[in-house]
C-alpha positions, -999 to +999 in steps of 0.1 A: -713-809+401-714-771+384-728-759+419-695-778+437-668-763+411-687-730+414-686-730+458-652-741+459-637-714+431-655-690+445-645-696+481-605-702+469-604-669+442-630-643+455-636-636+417-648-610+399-665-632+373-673-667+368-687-687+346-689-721+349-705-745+316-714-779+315-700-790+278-700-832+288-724-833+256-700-821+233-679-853+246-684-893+245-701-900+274-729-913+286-766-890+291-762-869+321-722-872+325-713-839+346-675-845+333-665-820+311-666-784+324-656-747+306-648-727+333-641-687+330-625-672+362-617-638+368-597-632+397-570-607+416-555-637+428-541-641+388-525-608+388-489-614+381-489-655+376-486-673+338-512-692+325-499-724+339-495-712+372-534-700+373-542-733+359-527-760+386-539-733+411-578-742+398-565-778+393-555-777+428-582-760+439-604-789+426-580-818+427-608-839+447-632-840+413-604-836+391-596-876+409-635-883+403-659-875+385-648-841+368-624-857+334-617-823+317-617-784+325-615-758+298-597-735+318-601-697+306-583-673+340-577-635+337-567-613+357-590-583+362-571-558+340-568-585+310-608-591+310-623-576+284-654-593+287-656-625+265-633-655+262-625-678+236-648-709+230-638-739+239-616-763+216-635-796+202-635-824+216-608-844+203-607-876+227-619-912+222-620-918+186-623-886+179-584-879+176-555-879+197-535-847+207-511-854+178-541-845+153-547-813+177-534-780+164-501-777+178-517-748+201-536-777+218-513-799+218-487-779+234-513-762+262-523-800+271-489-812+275-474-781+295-504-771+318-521-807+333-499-812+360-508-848+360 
């Protein structure tokens, strides 16, 4: 699934660095899930948009395993003059009994409800 995500970002945002981590044991699932990705994307294609525009550009970008097998992305998208290299790990899983987005910080909470366009 990492080499699918990675063909089809790479053939949509011609970036200038990507990254692309399986974290699906960090989550409840079963051995060998492929269904939780961190994804860091560098792109001129970013240059100008917000956050949440980047974001449902990826999600639309990969709206055919975002509809399978593919549950979550930890989206991370820079333009090239904001890279500076590194970006923040991803949050912790806070699904299934874990917690619920009301327990998230409101930083969490607020990204998850503003930026999946579902």
């Amino acid at each position: 699934m990492a080499a699918r995500i990675e063909a089809k970002l790479r053939a949509a945002f011609a970036p200038r660095h990507l990254e692309i981590v399986d974290e699906s044991h960090r989550h409840a699932v079963p051995p060998g899930a492929e269904s939780h990705f961190r994804v860091v994307l560098v792109s001129a294609a970013f240059a100008g948009l917000s956050r949440i525009a980047r974001h449902r550009a990826v999600y639309r970008c990969l709206a055919e395993e975002l509809a399978g097998p593919v549950h979550a992305l930890a989206l991370h998208t820079f333009a090239p003059e904001e890279w500076a290299g590194e970006a923040p790990p991803s949050p912790p899983c806070l699904g299934g009994d874990k917690g619920r987005a009301a327990k998230a910080p409101p930083e969490i909470a607020t990204a998850t409800k503003e930026e999946d366009p579902r």
